[in-house]
N, C-alpha and C positions, 0 to 999 in steps of 0.2 A: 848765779852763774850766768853769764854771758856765754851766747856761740858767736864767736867774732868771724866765723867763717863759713856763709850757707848759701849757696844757690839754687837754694830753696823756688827761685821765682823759675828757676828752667821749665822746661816741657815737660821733663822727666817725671816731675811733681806734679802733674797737669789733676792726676785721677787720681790723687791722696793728699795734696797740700793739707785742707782741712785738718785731716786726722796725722799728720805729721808732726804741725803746732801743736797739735792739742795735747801727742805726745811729751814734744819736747817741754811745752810746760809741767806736764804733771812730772817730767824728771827735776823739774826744779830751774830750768833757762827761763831768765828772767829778760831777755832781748834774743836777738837773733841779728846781725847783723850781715849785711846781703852787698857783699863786691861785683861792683861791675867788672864787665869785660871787654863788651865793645858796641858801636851803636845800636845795633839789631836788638840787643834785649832790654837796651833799656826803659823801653815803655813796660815791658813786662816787668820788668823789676818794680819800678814804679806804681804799677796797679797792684804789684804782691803788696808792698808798703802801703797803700792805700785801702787793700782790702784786711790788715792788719794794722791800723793804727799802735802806736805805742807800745809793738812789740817787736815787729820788721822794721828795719832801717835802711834808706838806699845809699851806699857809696857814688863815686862815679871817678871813672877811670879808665887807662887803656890797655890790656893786657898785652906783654909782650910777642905773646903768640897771634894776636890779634894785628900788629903791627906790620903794615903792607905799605904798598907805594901811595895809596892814599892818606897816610898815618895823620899828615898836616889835616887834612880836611876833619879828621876826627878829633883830632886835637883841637881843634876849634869851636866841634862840640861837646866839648867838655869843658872849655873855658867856658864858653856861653850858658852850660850848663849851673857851672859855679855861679856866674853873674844871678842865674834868673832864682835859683832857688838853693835852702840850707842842706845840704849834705853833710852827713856825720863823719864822714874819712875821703879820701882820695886814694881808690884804690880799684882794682886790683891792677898794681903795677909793676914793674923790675926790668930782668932781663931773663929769657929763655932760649939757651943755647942748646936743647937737647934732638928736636927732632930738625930744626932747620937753622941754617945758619947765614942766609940771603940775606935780612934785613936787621945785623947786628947795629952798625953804627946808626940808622935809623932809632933801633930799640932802646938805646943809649939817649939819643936826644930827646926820646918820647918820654926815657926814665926822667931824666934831668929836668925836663921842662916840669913835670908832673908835680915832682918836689918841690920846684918852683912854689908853684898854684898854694898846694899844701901848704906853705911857711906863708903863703900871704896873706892865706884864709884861717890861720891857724890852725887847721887841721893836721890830724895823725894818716899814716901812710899805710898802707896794705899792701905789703912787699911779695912778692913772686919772684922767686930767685930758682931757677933750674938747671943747673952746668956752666953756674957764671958766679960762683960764690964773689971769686978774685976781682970781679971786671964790676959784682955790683958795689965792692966798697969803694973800688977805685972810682965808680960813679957818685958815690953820696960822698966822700973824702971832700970836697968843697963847701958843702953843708955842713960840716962838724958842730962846728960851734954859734950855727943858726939856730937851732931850737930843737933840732929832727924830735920827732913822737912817732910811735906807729908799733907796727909788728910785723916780723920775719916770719911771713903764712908757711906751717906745714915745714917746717924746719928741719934739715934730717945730716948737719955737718956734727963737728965733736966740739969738745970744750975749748982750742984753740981759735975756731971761724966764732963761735958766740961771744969767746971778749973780743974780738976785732969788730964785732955788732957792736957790744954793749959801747963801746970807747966812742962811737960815733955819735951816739945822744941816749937819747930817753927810748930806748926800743925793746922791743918784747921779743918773744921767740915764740911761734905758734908751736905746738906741738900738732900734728896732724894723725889721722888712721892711720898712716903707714908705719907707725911703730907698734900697732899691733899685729902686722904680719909675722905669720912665722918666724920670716928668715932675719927678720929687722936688725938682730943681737942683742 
């Protein structure tokens, strides 16, 4: 079992990391894989990875919420990123339209570009899609039949949004916590 989805390297984990992994091993997670967000944690990420050999894995990417008027300047560290060293996905990336909606067509070009990188490095993609199901296919719809790989993180549309996924490429559907709330259905 793979967790394709832990940010695990945050703060949060600062006072239990250790005994977190140790956890999720004895449940049987045989990686753990660790999406970026945005510049700030990526040294931390990278030391998680580092202090976890061939368990932790770092992505790297720009989260949509992360996505400001500097967006180019990050983007740039994330291509350089790519240049200098092996990343196992490009992610966490998409479009998030839920709490702000200032730097849409920005988050669109940071999506787009992003998938770029991904199809050149051949790398799989770590999708963040939040109030923008329609506008993220309308954004991969170009890519169709380049290779897409990846997965739709934390996934919570019905069976009509997942074959309009599937029809795009090779893509997964994250299941996340939120379908163990109560109210989930």
């Amino acid at each position: 079992m793979i967790d394709t989805h832990s940010h695990i390297y945050s703060e949060e984990f600062d006072a239990d990391r250790t005994e977190v992994v140790r956890r999720a091993k004895d449940a049987g997670v045989e990686r753990i894989i660790m999406p970026n967000v945005d510049s700030e944690s990526l040294q931390r990420m990278l030391d998680t990875e580092k202090q976890y050999p061939d368990y932790c894995y770092a992505t790297i990417g720009l989260h949509p919420t992360s996505v400001e008027e500097n967006y180019r300047d990050v983007l740039d560290l994330v291509r350089s990123e790519l240049e200098r060293r092996k990343y196992v996905a490009v992610g966490e990336i998409g479009l998030d339209f839920y709490w702000d909606k200032t730097f849409i067509q920005e988050q669109v070009i940071a999506f787009q570009t992003q998938v770029e990188w991904a199809l050149e490095y051949n790398l799989p993609i770590i999708i963040h899609v939040r109030n923008s199901h329609k506008e993220t296919i309308e954004a991969l719809k170009p890519f169709k039949s380049k290779g897409l790989k990846g997965v739709f993180h934390c996934f919570t549309e019905g069976r009509k949004e997942a074959d309009e996924i599937f029809a795009l490429g090779d893509l997964l559907l994250g299941i996340g916590g939120v379908v163990t709330f109560k109210n989930s259905g």
